[in-house]
Backbone as CSV, one residue per row, in Angstrom:
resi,resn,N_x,N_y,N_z,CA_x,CA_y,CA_z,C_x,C_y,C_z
1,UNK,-84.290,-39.618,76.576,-85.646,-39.731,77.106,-85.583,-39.934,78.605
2,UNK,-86.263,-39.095,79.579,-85.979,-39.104,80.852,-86.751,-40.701,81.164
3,UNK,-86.916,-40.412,82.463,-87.617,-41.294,83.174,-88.850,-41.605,83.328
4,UNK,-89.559,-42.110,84.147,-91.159,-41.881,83.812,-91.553,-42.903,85.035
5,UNK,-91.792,-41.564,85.911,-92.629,-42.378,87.161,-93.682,-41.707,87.916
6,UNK,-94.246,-42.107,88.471,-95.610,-41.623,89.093,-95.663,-40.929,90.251
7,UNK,-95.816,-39.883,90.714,-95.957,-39.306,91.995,-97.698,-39.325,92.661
8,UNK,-98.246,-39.404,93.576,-99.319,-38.892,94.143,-99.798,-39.795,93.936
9,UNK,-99.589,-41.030,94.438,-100.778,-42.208,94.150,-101.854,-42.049,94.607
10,UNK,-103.044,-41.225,94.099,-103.954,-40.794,94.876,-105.205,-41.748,94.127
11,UNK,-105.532,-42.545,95.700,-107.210,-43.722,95.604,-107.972,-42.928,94.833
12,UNK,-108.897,-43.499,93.997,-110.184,-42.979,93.336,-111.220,-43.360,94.890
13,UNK,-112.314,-42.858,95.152,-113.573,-43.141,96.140,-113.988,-44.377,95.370
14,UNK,-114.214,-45.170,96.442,-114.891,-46.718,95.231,-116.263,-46.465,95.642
15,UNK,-116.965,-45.805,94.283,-118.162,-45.358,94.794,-119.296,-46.643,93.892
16,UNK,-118.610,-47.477,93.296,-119.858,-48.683,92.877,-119.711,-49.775,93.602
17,UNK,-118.878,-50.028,94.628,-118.506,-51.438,95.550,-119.005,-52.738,95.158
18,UNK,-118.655,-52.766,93.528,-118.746,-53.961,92.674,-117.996,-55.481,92.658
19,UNK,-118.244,-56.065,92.685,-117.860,-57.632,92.557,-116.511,-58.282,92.182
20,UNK,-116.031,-59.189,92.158,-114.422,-59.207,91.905,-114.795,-59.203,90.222
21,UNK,-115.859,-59.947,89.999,-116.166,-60.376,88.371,-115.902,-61.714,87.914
22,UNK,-116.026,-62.501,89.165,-115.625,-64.430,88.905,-116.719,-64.627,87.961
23,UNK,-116.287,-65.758,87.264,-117.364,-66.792,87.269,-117.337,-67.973,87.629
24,UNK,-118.264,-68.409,88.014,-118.020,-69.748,88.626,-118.064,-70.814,87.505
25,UNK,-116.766,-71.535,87.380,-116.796,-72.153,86.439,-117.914,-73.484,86.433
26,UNK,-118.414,-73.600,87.874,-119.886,-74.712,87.525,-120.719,-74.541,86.949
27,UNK,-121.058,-73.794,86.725,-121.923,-72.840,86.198,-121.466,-73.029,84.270
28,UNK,-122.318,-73.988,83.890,-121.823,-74.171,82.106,-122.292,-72.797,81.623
29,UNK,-123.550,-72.317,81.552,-124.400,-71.351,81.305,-123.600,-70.002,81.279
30,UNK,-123.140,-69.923,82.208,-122.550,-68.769,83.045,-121.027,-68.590,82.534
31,UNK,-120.157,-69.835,81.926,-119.248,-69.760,81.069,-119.075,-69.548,79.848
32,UNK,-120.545,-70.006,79.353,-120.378,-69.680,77.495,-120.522,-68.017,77.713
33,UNK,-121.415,-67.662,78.598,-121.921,-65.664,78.628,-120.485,-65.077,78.935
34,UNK,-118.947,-66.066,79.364,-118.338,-65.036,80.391,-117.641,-64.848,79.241
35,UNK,-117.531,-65.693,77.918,-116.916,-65.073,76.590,-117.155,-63.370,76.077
36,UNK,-118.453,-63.624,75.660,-118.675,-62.021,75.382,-118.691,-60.684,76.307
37,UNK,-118.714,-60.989,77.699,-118.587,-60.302,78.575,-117.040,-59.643,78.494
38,UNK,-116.104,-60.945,78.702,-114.845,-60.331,78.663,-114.188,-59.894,77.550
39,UNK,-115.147,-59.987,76.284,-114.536,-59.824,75.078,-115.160,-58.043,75.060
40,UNK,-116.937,-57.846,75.470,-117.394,-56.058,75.912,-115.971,-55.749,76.957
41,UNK,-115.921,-56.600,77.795,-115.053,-55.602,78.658,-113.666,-55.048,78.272
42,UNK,-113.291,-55.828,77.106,-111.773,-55.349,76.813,-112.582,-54.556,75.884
43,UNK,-112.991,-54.291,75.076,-113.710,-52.943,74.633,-113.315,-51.644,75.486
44,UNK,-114.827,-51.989,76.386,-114.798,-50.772,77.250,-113.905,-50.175,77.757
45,UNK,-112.976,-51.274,78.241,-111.833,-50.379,79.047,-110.492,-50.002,77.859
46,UNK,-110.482,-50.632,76.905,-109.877,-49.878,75.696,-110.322,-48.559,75.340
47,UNK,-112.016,-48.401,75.427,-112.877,-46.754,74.854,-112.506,-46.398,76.382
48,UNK,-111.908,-46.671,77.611,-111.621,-45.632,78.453,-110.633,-45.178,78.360
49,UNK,-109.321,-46.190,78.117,-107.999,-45.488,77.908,-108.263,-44.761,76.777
50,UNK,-108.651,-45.044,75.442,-108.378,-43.461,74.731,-109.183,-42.573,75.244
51,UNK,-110.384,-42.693,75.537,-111.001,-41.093,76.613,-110.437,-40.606,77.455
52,UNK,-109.291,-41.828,78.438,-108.196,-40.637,79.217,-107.187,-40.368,78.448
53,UNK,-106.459,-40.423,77.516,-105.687,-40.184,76.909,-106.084,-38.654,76.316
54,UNK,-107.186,-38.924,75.123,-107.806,-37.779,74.899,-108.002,-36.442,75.878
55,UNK,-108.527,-36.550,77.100,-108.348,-35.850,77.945,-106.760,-35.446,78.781
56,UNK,-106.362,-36.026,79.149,-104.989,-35.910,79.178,-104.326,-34.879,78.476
57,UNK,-104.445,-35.259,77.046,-104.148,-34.120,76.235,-104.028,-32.516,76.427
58,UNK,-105.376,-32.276,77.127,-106.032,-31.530,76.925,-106.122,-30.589,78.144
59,UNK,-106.423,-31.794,79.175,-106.274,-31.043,80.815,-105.771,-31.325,81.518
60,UNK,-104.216,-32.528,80.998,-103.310,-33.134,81.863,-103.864,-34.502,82.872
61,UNK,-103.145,-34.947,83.480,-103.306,-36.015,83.776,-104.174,-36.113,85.481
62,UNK,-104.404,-34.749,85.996,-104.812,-34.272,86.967,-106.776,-33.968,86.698
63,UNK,-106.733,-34.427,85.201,-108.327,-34.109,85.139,-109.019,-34.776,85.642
64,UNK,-110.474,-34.242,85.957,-111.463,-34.644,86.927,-111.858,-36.221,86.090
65,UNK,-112.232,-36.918,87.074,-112.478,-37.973,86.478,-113.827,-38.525,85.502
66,UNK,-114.838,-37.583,86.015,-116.216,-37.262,85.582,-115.868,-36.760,84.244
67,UNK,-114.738,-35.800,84.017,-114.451,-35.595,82.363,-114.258,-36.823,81.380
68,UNK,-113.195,-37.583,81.801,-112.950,-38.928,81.271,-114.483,-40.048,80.777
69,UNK,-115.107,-39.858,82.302,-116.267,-40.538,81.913,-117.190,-39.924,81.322
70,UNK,-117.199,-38.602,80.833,-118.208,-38.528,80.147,-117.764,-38.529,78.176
71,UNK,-116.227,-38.540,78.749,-115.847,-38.179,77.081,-116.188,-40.113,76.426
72,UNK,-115.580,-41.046,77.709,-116.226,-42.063,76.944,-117.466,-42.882,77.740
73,UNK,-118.332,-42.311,77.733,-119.880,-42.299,78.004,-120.397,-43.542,78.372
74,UNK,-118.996,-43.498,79.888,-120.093,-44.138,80.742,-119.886,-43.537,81.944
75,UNK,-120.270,-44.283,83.650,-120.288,-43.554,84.749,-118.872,-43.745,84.884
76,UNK,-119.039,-42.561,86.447,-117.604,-42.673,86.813,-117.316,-44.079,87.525
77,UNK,-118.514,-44.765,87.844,-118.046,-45.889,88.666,-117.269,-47.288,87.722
78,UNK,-117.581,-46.766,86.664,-116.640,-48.055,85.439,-115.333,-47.670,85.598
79,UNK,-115.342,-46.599,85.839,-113.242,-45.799,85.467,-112.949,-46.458,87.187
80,UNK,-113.648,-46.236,88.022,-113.159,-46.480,89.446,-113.332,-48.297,89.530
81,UNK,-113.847,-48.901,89.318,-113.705,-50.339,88.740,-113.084,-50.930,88.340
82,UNK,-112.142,-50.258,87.025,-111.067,-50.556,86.681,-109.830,-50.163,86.877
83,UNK,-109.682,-48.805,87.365,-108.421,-48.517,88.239,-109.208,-47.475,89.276
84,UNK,-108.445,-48.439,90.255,-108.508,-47.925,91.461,-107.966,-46.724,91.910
85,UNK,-106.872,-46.444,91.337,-106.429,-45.215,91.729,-105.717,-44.382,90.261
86,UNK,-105.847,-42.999,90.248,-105.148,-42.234,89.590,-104.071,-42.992,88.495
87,UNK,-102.957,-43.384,89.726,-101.551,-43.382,89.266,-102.192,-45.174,87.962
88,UNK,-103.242,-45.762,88.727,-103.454,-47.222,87.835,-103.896,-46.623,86.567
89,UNK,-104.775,-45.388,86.750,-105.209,-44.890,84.924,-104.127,-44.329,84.350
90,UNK,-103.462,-44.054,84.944,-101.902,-43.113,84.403,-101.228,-44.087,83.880
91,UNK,-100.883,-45.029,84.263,-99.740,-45.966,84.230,-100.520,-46.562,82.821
92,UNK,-102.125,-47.357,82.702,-102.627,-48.306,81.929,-102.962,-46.945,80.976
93,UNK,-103.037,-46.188,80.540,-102.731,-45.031,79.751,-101.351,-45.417,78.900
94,UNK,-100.687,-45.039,79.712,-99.394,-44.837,78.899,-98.929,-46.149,78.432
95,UNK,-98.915,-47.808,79.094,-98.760,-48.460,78.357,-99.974,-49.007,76.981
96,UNK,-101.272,-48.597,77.157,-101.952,-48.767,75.886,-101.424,-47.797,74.305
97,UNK,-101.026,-46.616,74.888,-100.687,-45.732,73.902,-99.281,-46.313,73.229
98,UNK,-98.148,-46.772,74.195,-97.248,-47.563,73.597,-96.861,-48.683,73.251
99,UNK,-98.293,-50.272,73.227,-98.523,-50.689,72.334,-99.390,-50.658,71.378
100,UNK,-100.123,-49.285,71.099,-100.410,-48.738,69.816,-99.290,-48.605,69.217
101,UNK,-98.043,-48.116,69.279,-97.326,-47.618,68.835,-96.409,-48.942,68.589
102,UNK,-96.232,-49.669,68.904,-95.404,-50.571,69.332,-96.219,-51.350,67.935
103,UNK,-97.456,-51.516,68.036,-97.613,-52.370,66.963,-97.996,-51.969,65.457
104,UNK,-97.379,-50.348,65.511,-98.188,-50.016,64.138,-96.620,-49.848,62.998
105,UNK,-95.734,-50.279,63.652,-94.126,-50.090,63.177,-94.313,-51.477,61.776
106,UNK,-94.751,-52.833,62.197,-95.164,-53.669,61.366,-96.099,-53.219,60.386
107,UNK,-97.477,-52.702,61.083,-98.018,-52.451,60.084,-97.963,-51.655,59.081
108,UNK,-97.249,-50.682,59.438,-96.700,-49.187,58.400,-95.898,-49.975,57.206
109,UNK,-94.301,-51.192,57.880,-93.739,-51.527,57.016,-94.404,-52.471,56.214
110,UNK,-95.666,-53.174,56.459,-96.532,-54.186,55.226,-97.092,-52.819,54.264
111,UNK,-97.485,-52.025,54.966,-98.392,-51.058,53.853,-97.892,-49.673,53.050
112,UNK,-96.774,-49.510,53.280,-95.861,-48.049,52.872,-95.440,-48.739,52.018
113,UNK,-95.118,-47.091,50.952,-94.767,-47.785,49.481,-92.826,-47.840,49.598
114,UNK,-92.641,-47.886,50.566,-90.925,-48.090,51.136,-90.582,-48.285,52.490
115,UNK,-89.573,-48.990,52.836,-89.207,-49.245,54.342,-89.227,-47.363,54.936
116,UNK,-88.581,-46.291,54.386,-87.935,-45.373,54.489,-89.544,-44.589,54.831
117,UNK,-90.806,-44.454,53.930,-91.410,-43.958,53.444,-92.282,-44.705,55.903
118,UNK,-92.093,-45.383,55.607,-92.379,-46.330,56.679,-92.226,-45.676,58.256
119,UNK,-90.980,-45.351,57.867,-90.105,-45.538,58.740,-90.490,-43.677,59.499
120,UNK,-90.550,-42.775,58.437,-91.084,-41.441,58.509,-92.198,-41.148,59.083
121,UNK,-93.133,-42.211,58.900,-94.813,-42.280,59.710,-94.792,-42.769,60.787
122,UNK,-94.099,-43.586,61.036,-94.162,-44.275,62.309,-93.092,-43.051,63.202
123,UNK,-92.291,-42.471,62.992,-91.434,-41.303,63.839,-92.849,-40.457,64.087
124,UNK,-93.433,-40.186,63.304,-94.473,-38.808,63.344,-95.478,-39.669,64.351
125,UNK,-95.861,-41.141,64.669,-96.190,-41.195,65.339,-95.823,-41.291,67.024
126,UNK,-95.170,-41.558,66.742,-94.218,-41.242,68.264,-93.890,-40.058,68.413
127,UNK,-93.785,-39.020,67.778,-93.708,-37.657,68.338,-94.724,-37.483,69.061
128,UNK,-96.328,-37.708,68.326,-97.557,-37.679,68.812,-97.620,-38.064,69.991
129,UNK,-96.774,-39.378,70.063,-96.799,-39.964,71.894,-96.363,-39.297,72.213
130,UNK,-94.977,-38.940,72.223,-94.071,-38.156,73.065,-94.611,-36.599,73.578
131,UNK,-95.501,-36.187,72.698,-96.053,-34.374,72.826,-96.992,-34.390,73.662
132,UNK,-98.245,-35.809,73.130,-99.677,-36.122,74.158,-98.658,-36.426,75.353
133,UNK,-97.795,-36.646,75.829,-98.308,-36.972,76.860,-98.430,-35.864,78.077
134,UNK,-99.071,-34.282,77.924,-98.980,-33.391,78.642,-99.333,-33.964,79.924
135,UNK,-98.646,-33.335,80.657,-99.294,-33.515,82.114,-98.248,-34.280,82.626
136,UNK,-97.801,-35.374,82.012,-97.213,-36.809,82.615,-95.785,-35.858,83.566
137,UNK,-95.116,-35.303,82.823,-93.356,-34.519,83.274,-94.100,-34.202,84.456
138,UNK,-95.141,-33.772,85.157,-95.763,-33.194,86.272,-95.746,-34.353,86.965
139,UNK,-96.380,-35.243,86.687,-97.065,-36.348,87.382,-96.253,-37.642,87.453
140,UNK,-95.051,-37.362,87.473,-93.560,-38.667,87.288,-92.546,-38.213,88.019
141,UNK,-91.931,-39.358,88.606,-90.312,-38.883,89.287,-89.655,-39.884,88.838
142,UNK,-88.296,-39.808,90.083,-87.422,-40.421,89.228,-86.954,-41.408,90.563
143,UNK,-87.656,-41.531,91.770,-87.580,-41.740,93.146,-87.782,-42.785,93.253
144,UNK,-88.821,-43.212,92.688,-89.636,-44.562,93.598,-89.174,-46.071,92.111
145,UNK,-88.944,-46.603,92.774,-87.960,-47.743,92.424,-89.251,-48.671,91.290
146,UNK,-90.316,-48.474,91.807,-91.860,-49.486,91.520,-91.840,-49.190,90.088
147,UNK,-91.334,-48.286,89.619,-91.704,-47.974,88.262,-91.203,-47.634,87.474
148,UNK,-90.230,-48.203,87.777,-88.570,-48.700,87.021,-88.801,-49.363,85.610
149,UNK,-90.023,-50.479,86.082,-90.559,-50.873,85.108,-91.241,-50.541,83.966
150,UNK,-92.108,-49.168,84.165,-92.668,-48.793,82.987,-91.756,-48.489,82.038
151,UNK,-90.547,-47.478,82.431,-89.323,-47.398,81.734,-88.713,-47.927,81.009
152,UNK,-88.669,-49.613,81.133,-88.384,-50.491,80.806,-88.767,-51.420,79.441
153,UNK,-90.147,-51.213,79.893,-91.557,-51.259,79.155,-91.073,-50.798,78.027
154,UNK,-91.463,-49.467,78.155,-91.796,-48.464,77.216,-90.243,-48.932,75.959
155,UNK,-88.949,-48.564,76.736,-87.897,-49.430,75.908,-87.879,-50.643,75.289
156,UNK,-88.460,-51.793,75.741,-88.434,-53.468,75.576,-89.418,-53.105,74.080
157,UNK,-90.588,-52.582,74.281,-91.493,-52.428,73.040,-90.945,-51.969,71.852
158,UNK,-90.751,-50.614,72.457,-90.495,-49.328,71.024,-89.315,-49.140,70.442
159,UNK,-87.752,-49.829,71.339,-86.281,-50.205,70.583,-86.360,-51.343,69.531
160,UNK,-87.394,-52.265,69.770,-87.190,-53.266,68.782,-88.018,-52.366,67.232
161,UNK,-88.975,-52.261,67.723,-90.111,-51.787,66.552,-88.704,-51.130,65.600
162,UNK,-88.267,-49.590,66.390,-87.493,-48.867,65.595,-86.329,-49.200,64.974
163,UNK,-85.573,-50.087,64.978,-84.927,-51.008,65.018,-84.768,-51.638,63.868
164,UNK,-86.200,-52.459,63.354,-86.836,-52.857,62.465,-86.735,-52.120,61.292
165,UNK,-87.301,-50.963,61.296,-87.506,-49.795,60.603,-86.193,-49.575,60.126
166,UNK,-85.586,-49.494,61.197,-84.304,-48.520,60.460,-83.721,-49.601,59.525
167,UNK,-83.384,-50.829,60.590,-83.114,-51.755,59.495,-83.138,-52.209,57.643
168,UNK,-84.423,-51.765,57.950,-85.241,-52.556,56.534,-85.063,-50.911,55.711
169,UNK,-84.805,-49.793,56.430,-84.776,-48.836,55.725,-83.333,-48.888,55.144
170,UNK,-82.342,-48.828,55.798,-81.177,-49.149,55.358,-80.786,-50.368,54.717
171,UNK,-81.721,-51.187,54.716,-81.219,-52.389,53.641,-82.008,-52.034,52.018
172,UNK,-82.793,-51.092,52.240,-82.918,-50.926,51.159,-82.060,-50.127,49.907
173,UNK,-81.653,-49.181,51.289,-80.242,-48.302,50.867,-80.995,-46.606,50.748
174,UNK,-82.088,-46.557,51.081,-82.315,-45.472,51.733,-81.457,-44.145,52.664
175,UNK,-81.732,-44.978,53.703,-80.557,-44.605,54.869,-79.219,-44.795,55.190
176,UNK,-78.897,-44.027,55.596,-77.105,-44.265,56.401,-77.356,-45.325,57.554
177,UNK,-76.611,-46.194,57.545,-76.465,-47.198,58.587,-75.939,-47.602,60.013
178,UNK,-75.468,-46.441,60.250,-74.782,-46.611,61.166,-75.437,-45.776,62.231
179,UNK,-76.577,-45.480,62.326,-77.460,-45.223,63.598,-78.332,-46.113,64.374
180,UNK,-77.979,-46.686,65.295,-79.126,-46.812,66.620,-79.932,-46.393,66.428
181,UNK,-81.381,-47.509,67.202,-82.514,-46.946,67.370,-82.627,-46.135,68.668
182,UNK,-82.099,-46.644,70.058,-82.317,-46.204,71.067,-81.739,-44.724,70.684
183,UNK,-80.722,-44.772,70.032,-79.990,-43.052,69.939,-80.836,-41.850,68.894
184,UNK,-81.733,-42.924,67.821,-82.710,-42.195,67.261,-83.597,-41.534,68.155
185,UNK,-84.476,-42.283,68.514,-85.675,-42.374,69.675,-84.975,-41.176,70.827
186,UNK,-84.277,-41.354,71.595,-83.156,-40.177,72.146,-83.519,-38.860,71.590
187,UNK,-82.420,-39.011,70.472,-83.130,-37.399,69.677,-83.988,-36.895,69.722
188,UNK,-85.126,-37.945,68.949,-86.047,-37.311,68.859,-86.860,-36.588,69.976
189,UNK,-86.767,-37.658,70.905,-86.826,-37.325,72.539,-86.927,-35.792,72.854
190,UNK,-85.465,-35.601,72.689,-84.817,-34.343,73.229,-86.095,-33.151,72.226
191,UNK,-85.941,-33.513,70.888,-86.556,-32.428,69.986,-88.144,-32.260,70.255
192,UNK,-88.772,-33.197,71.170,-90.058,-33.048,71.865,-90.150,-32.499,73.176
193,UNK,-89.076,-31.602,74.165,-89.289,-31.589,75.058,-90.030,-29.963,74.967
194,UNK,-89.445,-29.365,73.899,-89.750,-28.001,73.687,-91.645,-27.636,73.867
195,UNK,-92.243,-28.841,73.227,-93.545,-28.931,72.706,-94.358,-28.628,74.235
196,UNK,-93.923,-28.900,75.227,-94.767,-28.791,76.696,-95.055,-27.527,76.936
197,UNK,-93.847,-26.201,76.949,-94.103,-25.258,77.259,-94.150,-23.766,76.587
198,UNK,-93.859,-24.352,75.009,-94.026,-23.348,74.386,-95.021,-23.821,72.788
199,UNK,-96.030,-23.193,72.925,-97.074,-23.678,71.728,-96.529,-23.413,70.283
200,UNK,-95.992,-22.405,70.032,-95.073,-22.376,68.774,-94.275,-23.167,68.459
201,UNK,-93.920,-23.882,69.739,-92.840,-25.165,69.023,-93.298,-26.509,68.250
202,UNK,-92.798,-26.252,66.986,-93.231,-27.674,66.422,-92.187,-29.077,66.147
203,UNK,-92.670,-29.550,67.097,-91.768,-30.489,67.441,-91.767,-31.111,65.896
204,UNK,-92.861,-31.683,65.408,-92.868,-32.654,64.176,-91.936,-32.588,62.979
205,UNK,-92.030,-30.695,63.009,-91.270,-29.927,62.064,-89.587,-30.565,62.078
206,UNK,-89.279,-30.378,63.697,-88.049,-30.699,63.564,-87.391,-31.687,63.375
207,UNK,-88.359,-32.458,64.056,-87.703,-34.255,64.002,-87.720,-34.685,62.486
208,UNK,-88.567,-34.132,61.688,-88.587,-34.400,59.962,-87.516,-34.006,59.080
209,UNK,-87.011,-32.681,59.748,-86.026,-32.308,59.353,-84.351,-33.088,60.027
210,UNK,-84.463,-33.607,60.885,-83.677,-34.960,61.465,-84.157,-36.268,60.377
211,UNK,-84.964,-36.464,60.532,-85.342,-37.908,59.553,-84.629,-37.328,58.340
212,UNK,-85.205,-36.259,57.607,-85.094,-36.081,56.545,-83.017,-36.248,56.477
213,UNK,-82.729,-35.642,57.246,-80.960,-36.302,57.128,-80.723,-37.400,57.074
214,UNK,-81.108,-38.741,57.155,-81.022,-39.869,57.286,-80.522,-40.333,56.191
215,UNK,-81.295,-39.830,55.011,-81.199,-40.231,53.389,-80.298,-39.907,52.613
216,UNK,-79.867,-40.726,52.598,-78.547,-40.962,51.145,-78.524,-40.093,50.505
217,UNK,-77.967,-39.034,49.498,-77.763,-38.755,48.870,-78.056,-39.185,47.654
218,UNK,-79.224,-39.025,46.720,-79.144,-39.873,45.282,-78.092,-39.509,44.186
């Protein structure tokens, strides 16, 4: 899995020249309201990251920003409010999408009728990450030191999750044991790079047919 960094930090226009968003904690009145406020606001800016995501998809990470806001229906001055620039929706993009992912590895293994069975859904969802993220290979280098961290990120989350998985898949006796997650995740990596520039490629196809080797022999 390459790298993943941001080029073109390009400012959004701060066209609502809105407030920091304090509250003054003297204000008793003004503290019980700042509950539901910040509880709408992690909403909203959750229904923005999947509207840029969604878009992303679709018209890369270079889309107009007026698209974003209208796919999740509000102005553009909420998206410019909350990130200031491009590279801040890019970046809070990609880490919302990978703790979606990050936290659905637990939930797959409470609700699948096998660690293994588990372990197969949660790959298919990370392909999904790995394919959405058109645009990003454009919009990343490998230069600027600042974002070393997302890299990092993205590893610290999604090695443990898989990890887990494989674990509990192989203790069941499912799987062969002697694979890494980071070297899974890798693979699969590699078997998603095809998906950017050629539409016939089905990445999902292949990585299933990788999973599907995993399994023991009955």
């Amino acid at each position: 899995m390459s790298r993943l960094k941001i080029r073109n930090v390009v400012p959004f226009s701060n066209l609502d020249g809105g407030g920091n968003g304090e509250v003054n904690d003297g204000d008793r009145g003004a503290g019980h309201a700042a509950r539901p406020r910040r509880a709408d606001a992690r909403r909203n800016k959750e229904t923005l990251l999947d509207a840029a995501a969604a878009i992303f998809v679709t018209s890369g990470v270079e889309a107009p920003v007026r698209d974003i806001a209208a796919k999740a229906g509000v102005g553009t001055a909420t998206i410019y409010r909350h990130f200031p620039t491009r590279a801040d929706l890019i970046i809070a993009v990609y880490r919302h999408q990978v703790e979606a992912c990050a936290e659905a590895g637990p939930a797959l293994l409470a609700t699948s009728v096998t660690p293994y069975a588990a372990l197969g859904r949660w790959i298919d969802l990370f392909v999904d990450f790995l394919v959405t993220k058109h645009g990003l290979a454009a919009a990343l280098r490998s230069d600027d030191a600042g974002f070393d961290a997302l890299h990092a990120y993205f590893l610290d989350r999604l090695v443990p999750v898989c990890t887990e998985l494989l674990d509990a898949a192989a203790g069941s006796g499912e799987i062969r044991s002697d694979l890494e997650a980071y070297e899974l995740m890798r693979g699969v990596g590699n078997l998603c790079i095809g998906a950017d520039s050629d539409p016939r490629y089905d990445a999902r196809r292949l990585v299933g047919i990788l999973i599907a080797g995993l399994r023991r022999p009955h």
